[in-house]
C-alpha positions in Angstrom: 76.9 318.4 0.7 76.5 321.3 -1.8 75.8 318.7 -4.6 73.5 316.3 -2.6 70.6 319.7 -2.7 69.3 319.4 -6.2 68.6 316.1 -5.8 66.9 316.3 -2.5 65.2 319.6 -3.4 64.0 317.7 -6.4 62.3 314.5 -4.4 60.9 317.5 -2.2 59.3 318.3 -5.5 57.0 316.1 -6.1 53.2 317.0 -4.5 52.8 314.1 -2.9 56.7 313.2 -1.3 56.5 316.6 -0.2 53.0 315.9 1.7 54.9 312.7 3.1 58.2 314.7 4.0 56.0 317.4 5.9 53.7 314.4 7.6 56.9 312.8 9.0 58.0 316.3 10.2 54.9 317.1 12.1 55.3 313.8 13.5 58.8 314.1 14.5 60.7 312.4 16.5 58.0 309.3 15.8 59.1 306.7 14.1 56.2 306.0 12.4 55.3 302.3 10.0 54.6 302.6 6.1 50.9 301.7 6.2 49.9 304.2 8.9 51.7 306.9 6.4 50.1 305.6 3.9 46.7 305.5 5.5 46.9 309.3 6.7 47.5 310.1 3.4 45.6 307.7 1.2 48.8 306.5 -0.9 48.9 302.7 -2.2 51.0 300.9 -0.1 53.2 300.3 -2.9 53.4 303.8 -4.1 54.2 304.4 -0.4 56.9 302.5 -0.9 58.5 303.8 -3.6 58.1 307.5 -2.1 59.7 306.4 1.2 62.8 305.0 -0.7 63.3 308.0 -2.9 63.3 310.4 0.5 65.6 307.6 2.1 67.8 307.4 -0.8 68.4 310.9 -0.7 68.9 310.6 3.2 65.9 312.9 3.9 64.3 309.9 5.8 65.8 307.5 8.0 64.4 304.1 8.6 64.7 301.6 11.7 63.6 297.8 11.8 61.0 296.5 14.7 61.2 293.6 15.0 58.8 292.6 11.5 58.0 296.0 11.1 60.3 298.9 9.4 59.0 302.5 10.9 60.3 305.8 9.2 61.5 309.0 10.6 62.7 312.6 9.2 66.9 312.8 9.2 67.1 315.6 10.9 70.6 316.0 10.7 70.4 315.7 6.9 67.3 318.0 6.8 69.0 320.6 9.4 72.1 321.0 6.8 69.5 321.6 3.7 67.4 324.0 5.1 70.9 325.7 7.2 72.3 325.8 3.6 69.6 327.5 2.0 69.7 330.1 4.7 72.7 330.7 4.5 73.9 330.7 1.1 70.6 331.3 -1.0 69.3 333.6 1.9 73.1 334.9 2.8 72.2 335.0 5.9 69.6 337.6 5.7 66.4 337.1 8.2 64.9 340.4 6.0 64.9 338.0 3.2 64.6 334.6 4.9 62.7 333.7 7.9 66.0 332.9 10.8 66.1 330.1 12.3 69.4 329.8 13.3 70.9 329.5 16.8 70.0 332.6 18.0 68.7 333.4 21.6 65.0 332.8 21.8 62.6 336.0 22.5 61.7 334.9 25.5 61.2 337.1 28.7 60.6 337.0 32.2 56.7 336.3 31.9 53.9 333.7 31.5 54.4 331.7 29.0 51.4 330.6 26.9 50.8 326.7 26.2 48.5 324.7 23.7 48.1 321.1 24.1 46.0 319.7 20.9 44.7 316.1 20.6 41.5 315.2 18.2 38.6 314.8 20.8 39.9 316.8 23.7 38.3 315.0 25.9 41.2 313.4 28.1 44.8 313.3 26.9 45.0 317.3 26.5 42.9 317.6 29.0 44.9 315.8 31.2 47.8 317.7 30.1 46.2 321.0 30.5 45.7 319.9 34.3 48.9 319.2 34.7 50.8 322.0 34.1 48.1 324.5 35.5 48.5 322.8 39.0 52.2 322.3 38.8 53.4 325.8 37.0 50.4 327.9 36.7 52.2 331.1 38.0 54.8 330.6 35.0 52.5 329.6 32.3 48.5 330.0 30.6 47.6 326.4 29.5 45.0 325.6 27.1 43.5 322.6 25.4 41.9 322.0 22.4 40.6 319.5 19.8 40.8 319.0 16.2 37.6 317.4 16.0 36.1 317.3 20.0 33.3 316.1 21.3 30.7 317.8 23.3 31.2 316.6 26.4 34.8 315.4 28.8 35.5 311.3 29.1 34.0 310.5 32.2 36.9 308.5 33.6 39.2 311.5 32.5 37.1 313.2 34.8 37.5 310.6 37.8 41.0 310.4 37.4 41.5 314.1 37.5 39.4 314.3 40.4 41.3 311.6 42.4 44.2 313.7 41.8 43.3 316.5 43.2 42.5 319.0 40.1 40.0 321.6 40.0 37.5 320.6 36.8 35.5 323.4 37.2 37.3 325.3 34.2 37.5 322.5 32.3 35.5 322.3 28.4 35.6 320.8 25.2 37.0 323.2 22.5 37.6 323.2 18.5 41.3 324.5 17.9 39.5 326.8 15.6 38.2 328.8 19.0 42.4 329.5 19.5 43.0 331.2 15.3 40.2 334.1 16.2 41.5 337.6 16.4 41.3 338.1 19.9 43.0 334.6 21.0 46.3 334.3 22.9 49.5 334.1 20.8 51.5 330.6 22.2 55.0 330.3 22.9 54.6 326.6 22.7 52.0 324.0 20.8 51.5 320.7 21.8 50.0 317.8 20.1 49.3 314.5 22.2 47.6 312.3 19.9 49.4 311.0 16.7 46.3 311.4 14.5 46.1 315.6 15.8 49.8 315.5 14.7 49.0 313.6 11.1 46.5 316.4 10.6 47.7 319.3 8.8 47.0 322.9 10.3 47.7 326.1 9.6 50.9 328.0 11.3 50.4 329.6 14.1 50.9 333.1 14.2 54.4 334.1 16.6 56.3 331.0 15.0 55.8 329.2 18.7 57.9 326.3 19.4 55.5 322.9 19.1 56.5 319.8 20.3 54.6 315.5 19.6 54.0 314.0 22.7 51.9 311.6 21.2 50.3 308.8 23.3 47.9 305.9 23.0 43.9 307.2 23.5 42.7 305.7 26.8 39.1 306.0 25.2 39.9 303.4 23.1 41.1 301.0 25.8 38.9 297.8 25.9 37.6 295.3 28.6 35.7 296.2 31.8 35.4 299.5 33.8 38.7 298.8 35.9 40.8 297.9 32.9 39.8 300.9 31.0 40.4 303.5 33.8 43.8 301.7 34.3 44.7 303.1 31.0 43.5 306.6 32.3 46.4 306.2 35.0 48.4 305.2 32.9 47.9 308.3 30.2 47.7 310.8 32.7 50.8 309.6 34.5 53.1 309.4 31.1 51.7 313.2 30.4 52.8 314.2 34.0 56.2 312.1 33.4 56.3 314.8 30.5 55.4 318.1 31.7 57.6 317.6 35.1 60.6 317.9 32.3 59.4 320.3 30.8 58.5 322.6 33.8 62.1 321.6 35.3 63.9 323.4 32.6 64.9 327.2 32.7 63.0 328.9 29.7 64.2 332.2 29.9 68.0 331.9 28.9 67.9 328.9 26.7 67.8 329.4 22.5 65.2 328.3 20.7 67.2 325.2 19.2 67.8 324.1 22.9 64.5 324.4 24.0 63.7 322.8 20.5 65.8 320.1 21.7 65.0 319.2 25.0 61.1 319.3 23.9 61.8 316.9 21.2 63.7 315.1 23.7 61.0 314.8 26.4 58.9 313.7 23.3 61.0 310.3 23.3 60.6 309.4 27.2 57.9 308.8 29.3 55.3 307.0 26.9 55.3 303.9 29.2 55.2 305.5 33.1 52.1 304.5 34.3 50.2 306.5 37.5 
């Protein structure tokens, strides 16, 4: 292992591997195709290419064919032993020194929890999502929503669908993510993105180190055909978000570490993309 980190510190290196490397982390556990990389980043496809086989080379980067298609994702097994080995031999352990991440228990308490959900318009996905978990574990967590770039106004069939379901609307809004970096805003224990192209978007750290967590999904507003078809996709989003948040309001905060609950939210991120309503 030892000899394997000069040669993957060095493809981490280069500017624009490096902007790759932390794209395919934010988007983690995607598995996302070359020319969607290299759109977000505005790379040739063929200098994509040749970036994406240095960082799989160098096992940083894992890829898996579908069908005529070869997606990409981060080797997290490969980048947990890099970064674990820095910590531990360059750091020596030292969290004065060194930011820890190790296994440690997480600082959480016996409180309310605060929650982010992110997409780009926040007009339905994280506001579905903010819903959600409000009705279904508002006395163990404050939920908010936001959007990289939102709109002025809510979908109208997010609306509907919320109202079918029984949610109160009345606190509902659209907000820039830049409302939530202000002085006076809430520090989160967790941040959520639920749109691939919030995720592909870089953003500055949040301030407490909170656990985040891609549960990206399709964007219902971009569902065609006529009024019934597109509010099917509605159902559809809103019932793969609730899919989502029922795991993760099923599992016992308080006593796990951060790496479990690191775990399990990457793990919900993986199910529930196609449970409809």
């Amino acid at each position: 292992m030892e000899k394997e980190i000069p040669d993957q510190l060095a493809t981490l290196g280069h500017p624009q591997r490096l902007a790759l490397f932390r794209l395919l982390m934010r988007r983690f556990p995607d598995r996302v195709p070359a020319g969607e990389l290299a759109s977000v980043l505005g790379i040739k496809a063929s200098t994509m290419s040749t970036y994406l086989s240095a960082l799989t080379r160098h096992q940083l980067v894992e890829q898996q064919r579908a069908g005529t298609s070869i997606l990409y994702a981060i080797n997290m097994t490969t980048v947990q032993r890099l970064f674990g080995y820095l910590f531990s031999d360059c750091c020596r352990g030292r969290p004065d020194i060194c930011m820890d991440f190790s296994t440690g228990p997480a600082p959480m308490t016996d409180r309310k929890y605060n929650v982010l959900f992110i997409c780009v318009g926040n007009s339905a996905r994280s506001i579905f999502a903010e819903s959600i978990l409000r009705k279904s574990a508002g006395d163990r967590f404050n939920v908010f929503s936001a959007g990289t770039r939102p709109g002025s106004q809510l979908n109208p069939f997010a609306v509907q669908v919320l109202k079918d379901k029984g949610h109160d609307i009345s606190p509902l809004r659209s907000k820039d993510v830049s409302e939530f970096s202000q002085a006076n805003a809430p520090h989160f224990d967790f941040v959520f993105t639920v749109c691939d192209q919030a995720a592909n978007e870089e953003c500055p750290a949040w301030e407490g180190q909170p656990l985040t967590g891609h549960w990206g999904l399709p964007d219902p507003v971009k569902a065609e055909g006529n009024d019934a078809q597109k509010a099917l996709a509605f159902q559809e989003s809103y019932g793969a978000l609730k899919h989502r948040i029922d795991l993760f309001t099923a599992l016992n905060v308080d006593p796990l570490s951060r790496l479990a609950l690191q775990h399990a939210i990457d793990d919900i991120g993986r199910s529930g993309a196609e449970v409809g309503a």
